[in-house]
N, C-alpha and C positions, 0 to 999 in steps of 0.2 A: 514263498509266493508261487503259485501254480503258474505254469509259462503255458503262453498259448501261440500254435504255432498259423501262419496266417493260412488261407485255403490257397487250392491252386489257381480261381481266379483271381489271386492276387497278384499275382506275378507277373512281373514286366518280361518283355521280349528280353531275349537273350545278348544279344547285339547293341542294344541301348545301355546295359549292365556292365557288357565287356568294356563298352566307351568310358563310362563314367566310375568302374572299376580305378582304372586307370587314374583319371581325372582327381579321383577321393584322395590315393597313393599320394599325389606331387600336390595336394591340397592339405593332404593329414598334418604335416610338421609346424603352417602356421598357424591351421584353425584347434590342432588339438588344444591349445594352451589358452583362447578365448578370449576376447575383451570383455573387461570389465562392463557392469550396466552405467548407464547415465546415473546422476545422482535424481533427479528429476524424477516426477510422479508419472500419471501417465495422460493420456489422450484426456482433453476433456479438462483437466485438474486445476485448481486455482491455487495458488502459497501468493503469502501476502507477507510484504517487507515495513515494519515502521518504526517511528523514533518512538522510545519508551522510555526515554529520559524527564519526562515532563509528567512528573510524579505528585497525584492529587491525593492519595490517601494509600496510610499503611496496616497491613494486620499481619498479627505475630502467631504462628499456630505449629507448635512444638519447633521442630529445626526449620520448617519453613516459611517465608516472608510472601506473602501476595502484596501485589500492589496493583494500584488502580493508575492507570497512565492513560496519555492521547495517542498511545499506539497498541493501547491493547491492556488485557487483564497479563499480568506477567509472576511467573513462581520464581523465588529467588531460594535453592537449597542453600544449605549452611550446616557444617562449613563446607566449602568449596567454591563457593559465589557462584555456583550454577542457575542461568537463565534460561527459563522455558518461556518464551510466550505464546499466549494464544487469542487469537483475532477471529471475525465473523466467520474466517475460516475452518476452523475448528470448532465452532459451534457456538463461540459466543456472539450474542444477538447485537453489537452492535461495539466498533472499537476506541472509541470517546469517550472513556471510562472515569466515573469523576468518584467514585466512593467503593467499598470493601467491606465487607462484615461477615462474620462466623457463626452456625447457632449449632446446635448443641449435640447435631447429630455431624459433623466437621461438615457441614453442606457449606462454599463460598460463596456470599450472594455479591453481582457486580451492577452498578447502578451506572446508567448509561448517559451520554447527553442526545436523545432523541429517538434510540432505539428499544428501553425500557429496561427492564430487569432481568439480568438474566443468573441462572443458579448453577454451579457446579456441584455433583453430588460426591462425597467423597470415596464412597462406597463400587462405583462403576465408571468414572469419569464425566457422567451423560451430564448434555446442558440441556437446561429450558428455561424457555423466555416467555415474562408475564406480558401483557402491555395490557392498555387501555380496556380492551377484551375483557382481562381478566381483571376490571378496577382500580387500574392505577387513577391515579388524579391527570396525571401528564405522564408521557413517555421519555420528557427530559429529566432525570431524577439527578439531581443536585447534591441529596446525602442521605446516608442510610444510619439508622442507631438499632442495635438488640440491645434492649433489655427484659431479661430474664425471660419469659416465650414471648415477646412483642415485639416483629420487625417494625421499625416506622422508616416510612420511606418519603424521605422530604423531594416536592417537584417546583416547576416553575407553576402547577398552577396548585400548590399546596402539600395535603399530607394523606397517605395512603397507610391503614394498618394493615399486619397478616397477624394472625395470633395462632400458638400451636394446637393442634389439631390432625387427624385424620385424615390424610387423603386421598379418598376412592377409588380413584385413578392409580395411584401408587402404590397401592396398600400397605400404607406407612406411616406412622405418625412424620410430621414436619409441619412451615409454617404455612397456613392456606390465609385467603384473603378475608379479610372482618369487613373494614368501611372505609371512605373517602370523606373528605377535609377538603372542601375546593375553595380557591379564591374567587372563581369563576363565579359563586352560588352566594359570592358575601362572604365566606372566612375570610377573616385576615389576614390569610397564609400565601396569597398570589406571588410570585417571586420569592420561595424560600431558597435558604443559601445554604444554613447552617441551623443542626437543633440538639436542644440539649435538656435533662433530665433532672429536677431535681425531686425530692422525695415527694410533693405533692404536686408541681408546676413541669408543664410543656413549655419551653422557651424556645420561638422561632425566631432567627434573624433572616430577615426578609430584605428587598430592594426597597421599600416602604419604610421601614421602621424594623421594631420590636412587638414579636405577637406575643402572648404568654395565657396559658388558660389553664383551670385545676385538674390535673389528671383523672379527679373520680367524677367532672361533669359528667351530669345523665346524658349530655344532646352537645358535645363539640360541632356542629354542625349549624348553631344556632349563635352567630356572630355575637348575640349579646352578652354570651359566655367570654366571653374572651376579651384580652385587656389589650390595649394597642402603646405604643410610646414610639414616638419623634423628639426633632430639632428643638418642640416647642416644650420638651421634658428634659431637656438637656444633652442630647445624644448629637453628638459634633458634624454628623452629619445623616440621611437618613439611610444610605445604602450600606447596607450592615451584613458583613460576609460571614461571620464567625460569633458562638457565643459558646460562654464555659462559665461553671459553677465552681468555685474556690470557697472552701470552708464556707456553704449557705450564701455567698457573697456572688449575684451571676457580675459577668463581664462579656463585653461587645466588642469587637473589630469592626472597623469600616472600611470603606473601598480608599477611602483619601484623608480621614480625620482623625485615625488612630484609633486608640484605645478606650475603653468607656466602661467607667465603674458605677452599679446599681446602689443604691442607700434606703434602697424600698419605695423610696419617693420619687427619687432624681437621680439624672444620668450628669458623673462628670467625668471630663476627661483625665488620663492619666498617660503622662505622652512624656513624661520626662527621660531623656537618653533612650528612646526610641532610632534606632537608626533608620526608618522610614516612617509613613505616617498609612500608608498602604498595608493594611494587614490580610493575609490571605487564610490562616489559623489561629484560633489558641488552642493550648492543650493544656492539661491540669498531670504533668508528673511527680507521683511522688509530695504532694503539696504544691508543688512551686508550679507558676504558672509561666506558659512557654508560648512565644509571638513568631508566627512565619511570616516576613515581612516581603514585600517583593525586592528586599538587601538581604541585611541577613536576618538570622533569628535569634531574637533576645530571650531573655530569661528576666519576670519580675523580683524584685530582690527584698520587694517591702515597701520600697521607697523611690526607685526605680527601675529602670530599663540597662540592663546589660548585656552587652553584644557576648554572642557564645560562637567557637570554632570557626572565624574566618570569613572570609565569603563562602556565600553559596551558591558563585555563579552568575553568570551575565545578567538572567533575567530575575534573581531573586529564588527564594524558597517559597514554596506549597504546605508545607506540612512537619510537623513534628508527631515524633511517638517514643515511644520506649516498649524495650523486650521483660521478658521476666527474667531476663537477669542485672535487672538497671541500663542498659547501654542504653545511649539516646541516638536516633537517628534521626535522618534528615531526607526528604525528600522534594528534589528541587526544581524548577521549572524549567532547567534547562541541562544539569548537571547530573541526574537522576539521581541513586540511593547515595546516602553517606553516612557513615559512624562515624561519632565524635571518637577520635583516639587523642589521646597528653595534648587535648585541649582543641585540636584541629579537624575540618573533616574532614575524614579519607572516602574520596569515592569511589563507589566498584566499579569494575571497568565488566561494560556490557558492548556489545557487539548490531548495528544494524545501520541504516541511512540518518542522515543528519538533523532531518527535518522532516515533515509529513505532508508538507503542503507545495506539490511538484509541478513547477513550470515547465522545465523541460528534463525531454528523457529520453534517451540516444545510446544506441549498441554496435562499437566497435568494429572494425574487421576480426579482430579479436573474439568477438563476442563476450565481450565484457560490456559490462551496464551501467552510465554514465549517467550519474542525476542532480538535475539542476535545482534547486530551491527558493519559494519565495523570501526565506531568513534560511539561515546556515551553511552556506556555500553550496560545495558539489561533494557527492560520494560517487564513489566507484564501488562495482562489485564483481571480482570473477567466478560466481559460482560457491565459494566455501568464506570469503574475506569480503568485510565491508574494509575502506578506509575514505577516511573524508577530507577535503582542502577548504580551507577559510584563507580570509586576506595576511591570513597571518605567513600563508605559504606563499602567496604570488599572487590569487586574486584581484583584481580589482576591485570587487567588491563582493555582499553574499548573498542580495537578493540576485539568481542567474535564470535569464530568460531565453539562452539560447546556448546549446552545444552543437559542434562539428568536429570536424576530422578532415588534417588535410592531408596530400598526397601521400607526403613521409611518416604519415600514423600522429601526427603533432596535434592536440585536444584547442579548440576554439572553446572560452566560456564568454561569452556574450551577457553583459549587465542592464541594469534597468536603471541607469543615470550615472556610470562611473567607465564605459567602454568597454573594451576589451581585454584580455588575455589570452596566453596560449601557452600550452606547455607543452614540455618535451619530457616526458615520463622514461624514458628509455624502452619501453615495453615492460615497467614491470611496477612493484605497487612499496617498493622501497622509496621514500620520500628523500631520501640522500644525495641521489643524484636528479635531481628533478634540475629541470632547466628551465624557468620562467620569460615572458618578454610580457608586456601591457601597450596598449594602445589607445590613445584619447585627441582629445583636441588639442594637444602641442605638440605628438609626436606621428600622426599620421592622417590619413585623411579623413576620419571619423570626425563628426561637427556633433555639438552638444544645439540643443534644441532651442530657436530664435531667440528667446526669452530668458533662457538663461546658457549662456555658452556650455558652462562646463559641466553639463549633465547630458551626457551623450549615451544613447539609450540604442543598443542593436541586439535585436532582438527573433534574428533569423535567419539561415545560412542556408547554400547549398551545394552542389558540387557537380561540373558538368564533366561529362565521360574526358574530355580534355587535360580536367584537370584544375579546369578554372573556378576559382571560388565567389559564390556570390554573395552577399550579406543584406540587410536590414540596418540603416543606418535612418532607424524612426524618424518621422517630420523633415529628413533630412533627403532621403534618398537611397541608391542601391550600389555601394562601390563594389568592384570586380576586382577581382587577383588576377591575375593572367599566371599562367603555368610559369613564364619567367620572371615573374614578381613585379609585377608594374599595375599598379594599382589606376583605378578609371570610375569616378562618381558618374550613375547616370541619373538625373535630376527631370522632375517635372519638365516637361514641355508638352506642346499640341501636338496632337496626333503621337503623343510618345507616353511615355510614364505620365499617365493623368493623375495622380495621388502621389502622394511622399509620406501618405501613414501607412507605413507597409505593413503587412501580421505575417505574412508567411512569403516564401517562393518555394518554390518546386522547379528541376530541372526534368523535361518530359524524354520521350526516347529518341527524339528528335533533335536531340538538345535545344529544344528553346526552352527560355524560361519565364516563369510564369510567377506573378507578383499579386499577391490576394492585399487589397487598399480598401479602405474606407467607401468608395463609392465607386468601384468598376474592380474586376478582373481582367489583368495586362498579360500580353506573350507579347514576348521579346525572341525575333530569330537571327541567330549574331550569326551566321552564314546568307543570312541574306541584307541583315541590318534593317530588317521590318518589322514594326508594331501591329499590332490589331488590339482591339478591344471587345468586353462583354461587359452588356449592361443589361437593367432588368426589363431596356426593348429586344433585347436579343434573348428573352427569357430566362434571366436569372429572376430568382421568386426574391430576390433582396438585394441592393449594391451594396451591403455590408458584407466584405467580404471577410471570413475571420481563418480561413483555410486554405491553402492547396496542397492537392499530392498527384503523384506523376505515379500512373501502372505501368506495369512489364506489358500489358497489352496496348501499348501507344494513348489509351486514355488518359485525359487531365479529366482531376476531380476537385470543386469549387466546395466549397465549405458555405453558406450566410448566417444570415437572422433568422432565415426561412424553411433551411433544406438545404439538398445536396446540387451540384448540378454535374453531368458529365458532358466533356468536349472532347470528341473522336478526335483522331488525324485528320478527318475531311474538314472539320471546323462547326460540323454539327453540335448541336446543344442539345439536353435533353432535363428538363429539373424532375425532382422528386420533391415530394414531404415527407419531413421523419416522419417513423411509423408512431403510433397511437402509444403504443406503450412506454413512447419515452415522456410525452407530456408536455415537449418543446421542439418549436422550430429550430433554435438555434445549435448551430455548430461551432464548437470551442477548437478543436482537432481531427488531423485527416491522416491515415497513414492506408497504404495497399499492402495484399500479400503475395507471396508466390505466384497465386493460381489468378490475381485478378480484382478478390474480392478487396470491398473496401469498407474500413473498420472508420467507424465516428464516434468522436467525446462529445459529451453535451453535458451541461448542467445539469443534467437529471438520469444521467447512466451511457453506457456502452453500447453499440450496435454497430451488427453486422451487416451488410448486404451485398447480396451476390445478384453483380450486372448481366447476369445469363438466364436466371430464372426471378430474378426480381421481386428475390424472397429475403425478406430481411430476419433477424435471430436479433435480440432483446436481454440485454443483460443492466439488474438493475440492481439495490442492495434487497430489490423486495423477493429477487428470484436467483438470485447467484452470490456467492460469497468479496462482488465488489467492493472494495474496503468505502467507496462512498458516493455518492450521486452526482459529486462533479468532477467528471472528467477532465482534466486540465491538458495530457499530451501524451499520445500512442505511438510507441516506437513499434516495429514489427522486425522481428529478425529472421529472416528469408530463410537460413541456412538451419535453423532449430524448429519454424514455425511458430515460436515462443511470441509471444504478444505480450508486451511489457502496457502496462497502462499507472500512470502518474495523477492521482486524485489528487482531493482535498485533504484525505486522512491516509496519506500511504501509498507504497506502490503494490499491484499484483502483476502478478506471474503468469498468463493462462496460456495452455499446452495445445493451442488449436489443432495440431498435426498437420497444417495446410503448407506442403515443403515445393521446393521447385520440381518441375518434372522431372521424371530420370526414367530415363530409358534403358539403359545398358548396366549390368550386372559388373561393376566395378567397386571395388573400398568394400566389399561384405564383410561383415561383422557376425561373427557366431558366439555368443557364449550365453551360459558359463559351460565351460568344458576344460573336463569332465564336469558331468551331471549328477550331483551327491544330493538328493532327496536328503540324507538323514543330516545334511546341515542347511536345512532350510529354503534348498534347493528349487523352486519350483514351477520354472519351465526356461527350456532353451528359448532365447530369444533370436532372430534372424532378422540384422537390420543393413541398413542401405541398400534396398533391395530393388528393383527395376520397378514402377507401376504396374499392376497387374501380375508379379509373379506367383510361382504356388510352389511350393514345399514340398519334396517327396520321406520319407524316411522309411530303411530299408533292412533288410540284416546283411549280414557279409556275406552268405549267398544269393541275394537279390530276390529275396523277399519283401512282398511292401506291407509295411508296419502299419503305417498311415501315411493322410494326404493333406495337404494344407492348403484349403480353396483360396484364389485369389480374391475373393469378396474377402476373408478376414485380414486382406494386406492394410494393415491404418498405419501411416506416416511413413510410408514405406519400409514394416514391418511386418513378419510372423512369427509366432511362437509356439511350442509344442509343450505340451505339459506331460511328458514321458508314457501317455497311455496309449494303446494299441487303436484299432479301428473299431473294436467293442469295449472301448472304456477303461480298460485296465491296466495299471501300470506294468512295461514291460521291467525283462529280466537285465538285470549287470551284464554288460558286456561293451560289443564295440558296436556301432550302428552308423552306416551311411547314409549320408542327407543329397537332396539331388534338387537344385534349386533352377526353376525353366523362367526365364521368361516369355513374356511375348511374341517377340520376337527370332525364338528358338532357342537361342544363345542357352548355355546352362552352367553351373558352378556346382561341384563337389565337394565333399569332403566327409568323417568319421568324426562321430561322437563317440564318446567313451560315456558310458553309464554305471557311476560306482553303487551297490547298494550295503 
């Protein structure tokens, strides 16, 4: 590679070179060897965490397993049980994934509940997604069947075909769209569930009944085509989840009445040794026909119902299938993948959060990530390990509506009718030596709610610079820890705590604290022992209060039904409405960051707003990879800028870069160093850097190579992609970095450039 050497107006003063000569020398020994990068994507980025155990349908496609789960489309290699998943973050249109099918060119199609269809190509990885647009019947698709060029896409409001074909856009043959089937228009297809093929018949099991119409009709669109069947044809009941074809012979699953065999005429039941009457599948392997029940899954034998391989799990099974090498597998509603092995199922062990539907969600001193759930306890994550706790560890319970942290690092999980817990983790993610305690209405001052004592429900905590802990003891009141462990209920009274339905508190920088209740917003100032209140005469746009958060800028931030509201230190008020693009007044959660700004969950997406320019940013699943539109609880971790957010369907990740101020050039981070381009090498990054510093890089004569403007500093970084001042990668060698900030201060030191 040709070297180019820089001109002489590039040269720094002589004197500034001698200084930081020096400087690079007693700098060289620790920055030569580099810290590693974060694992983390970058500014800007979303990753998304969820449960993928709750497995609706399976496809078999040489060594690898898709599967359609409530946390996403997920590839399961073989052998090795390697799991990829991927979510709207990656490009699939939507992570509610209810069905799987393969056509001919290995293209994966994934059928969505709400977000439509979306395709993986096998050929480039690329997705795309059909919806309504592009003629589906509904965007909720319930179940997908190929046969032979014919996708049929079963929805809640019917049947959509694609048949093969050319497509222009693509220039490719694959499947493009034919026509639409609606129940809306009169087909009989409204709430389909499940569909199935036989040589001349379309068989739909619907929320209604049984649809069924002759595959060669001229006009499926034409309800009088089509043949319907109910409770009053014999079918046990009429919400009918599943149907499958046995030697010419079809068969029906329903939601609560079993099984249901066809005679041409009449539907009867077949429900003998059934271990549920809940069927979620049939499948037809090999001859024999095969029942996912919400227990386990049987196998019909002729005559009966035979329970096969065990349980499958708390909540039952989803689905059966088999490979082409005979194995049967299982995929289960709570257990995820399993193969029958000498009779039992053995389930693969996959890795992520316990549950998808996140009440709370809280980030350590540690910076560890702490999540509570409406079903299956709490998970923990440091970054590379998930691991989960149920009541089986210590729990109280495993719907959990509140986590905290107290002084000693000791985890508060807060329940929704069973109390308290806290655990003593040692600081690490070994369950061995866990140290559990629980707390309820016999063993501390937590009270279970009027009407029925022993369901005690706390459901929110906080922590004042003291030390002192506050809680959420729902209907009941606010009990305080004191630093030396003396506990203090403060209860309803006038002029004091006007509500006892509490949903949140915040400790502000003042230490007061502040109680978001059903019909007013309370501060509490335990150094003067005085109350105040806001109501919606003091301008709150709603007394439902469903939020507070306390900023590094002395502001309190009110969460309602209506909007936001902000309360300086002076005691000024000020409301807002959410902006337009979220669709709703209301506020679910409130968290602040670093710099001020204040981040809101709402039932219908994410937003930001910044109290300086009173500009709000809009994150919805219609414009961001949000795993879902309701936001349930936003933690914000100061120290990373990471913005954890706790949906409906999962958690995400989002990399705001919004870090606490930092003024002074201390904790620098330079790597990778050496700088080896030919292993993929591709740019020195420079991080914990002062606000506003800039990059010099130089040669060992004091030559400047290039310069790195403070406008490119994001999250208090810079980075150099080893090319000179006109673009081009410089030569091997040794090269000195001269790092200013603002306020003069500077940092040294030598890169090494291998080539």
């Amino acid at each position: 590679m040709k070297r180019t050497r820089p001109t002489h107006s590039d040269r720094l003063p002589m004197s500034y070179l001698q200084h930081h000569s020096r400087l690079a020398y007693l700098f060289f020994v620790c920055l030569i060897i580099g810290i590693p990068p974060s694992s983390h994507g970058g500014v800007g980025d979303w990753t998304a965490f969820t449960f993928i155990k709750d497995i609706r349908s399976i496809l078999f496609d040489q060594d690898l397993i898709w599967l359609a789960t409530s946390g996403g489309a997920v590839r399961v290699e073989t052998p090795g049980e390697q799991f990829t998943v991927f979510t709207n973050t990656e490009g699939l249109s939507g992570n509610d994934v209810t069905s799987v099918v393969i056509d001919r060119n290995r293209d994966v199609w994934f059928g969505t509940l709400g977000q439509g269809l979306a395709r993986r190509r096998h050929d480039n990885g690329a997705w795309r997604t059909f919806t309504s647009l592009d003629g589906l019947a509904s965007e909720r698709i319930t179940d997908l069947l190929i046969d032979q060029n014919t996708l049929w896409v079963g929805t809640d409001d019917g049947l959509s075909v694609f048949i093969w074909g050319r497509d222009v856009d693509e220039d490719r043959e694959t499947l493009i769209f034919s026509d639409a089937y609606r129940g809306s228009r009169g087909v009989p297809v409204a709430g389909l569930n499940d569909l199935a093929l036989s040589a001349t018949t379309i068989w739909a099991a619907t929320e209604n009944g049984v649809a069924a119409a002759t595959r060669t009709s001229p006009n499926l669109k034409d309800p009088l085509n089509w043949s319907t069947f109910n409770t009053s044809d014999g079918l046990p009941e009429n919400r009918v989840t599943s149907v499958a074809i046995l030697d010419t012979v079809v068969w029906v699953g329903t939601r609560s009445g079993g099984v249901a065999r066809f005679d041409g005429v009449f539907w009867t039941a077949v429900n003998n040794g059934l271990p549920l009457l809940e069927i979620r599948s049939l499948t037809v392997i090999n001859g024999v026909l095969w029942a996912a029940t919400a227990g386990e899954v049987a196998q019909f034998d002729g005559t009966a119902w035979v329970s096969v391989g065990g349980g499958a799990g708390p909540v039952g099974s989803r689905t059966v299938a088999a490979d082409d090498g005979g194995n049967i597998w299982v995929g289960a509603a709570r257990n995820g993948l399993g193969r029958l092995e000498n009779g039992l199922w053995r389930f693969l062990e996959s890795t992520g959060p316990a549950a998808n539907i996140i009440d709370a969600i809280y980030v350590d001193r540690r910076s560890i990530l702490w999540c509570g759930f409406n079903e299956g306890g709490v998970s923990r994550f440091d970054g590379q390990e998930w691991v989960s706790y149920t009541t089986g560890d210590g729990l109280v319970a495993e719907p959990i509506s509140m986590i905290g942290e107290d002084p000693s690092g000791k985890k508060w999980f807060g329940s929704f009718g069973r109390g308290l817990a806290r655990l003593d983790d040692n600081a690490t993610a070994d369950k061995t030596d866990d140290s559990w305690e629980q707390f309820d209405q016999n063993n501390s001052v937590f009270e279970g709610i009027p009407s029925d004592p022993g369901f005690v429900v706390v459901n929110s905590w906080d922590i004042d610079p003291s030390g002192g802990q506050w809680f959420s003891n729902f209907v009941i009141g606010a009990p305080f820890l004191s630093p030396s462990g003396q506990w203090t209920t403060f209860r309803v009274r006038a002029g004091e705590l006007t509500n006892a339905r509490i949903r949140d508190i915040a400790v502000s920088a003042d230490s007061s604290v502040w109680f978001a209740t059903d019909n007013r917003l309370s501060q509490y100032t335990p150094s003067l022992n005085t109350w105040r209140t806001y109501g919606t005469p003091d301008g709150l746009l709603s007394p439902q209060i469903n939020a507070v958060a306390a900023s590094t800028t002395g502001d309190v931030w009110a969460g309602t039904d209506a909007g936001i509201a902000r309360i300086e230190p002076n005691g000024n008020l000020t409301s807002f409405g959410l902006p337009a693009g979220l669709n709703t007044g209301r506020v679910n959660t409130l968290d602040t960051d670093a710099r001020g700004n204040l981040w809101v969950g709402s039932p219908s997406g994410l937003a930001r707003f910044n109290p300086e320019t009173f500009e709000w940013q809009v994150f919805t699943t219609s414009n961001s990879p949000l795993a879902d539109p309701l936001v349930k609880s936003i933690h914000v971790d100061a120290q990373t800028g990471d913005v954890w957010i706790g949906t409906g369907r999962g958690i995400n990740r989002f990399e705001s870069a919004v870090l606490p101020a930092r003024k002074v050039l201390t904790g620098v981070q330079v790597y990778p160093n050496p700088f080896i381009p030919g292993r993929g090498d591709t740019e020195v990054v420079f991080n914990k850097l002062a606000d506003g510093s800039q990059v010099s890089i130089l040669t060992v004569d004091g030559l400047l190579v290039r310069q790195i403007r403070p406008d490119q500093n994001i999250a208090q970084k810079l980075s150099w992609d080893g090319r000179n001042a006109s673009g081009q990668m410089v030569a091997g060698g040794i090269y000195l970095f001269v790092i200013t900030a603002p306020d003069g201060n500077h940092r040294a030191g030598k890169i090494a450039v291998i080539k």
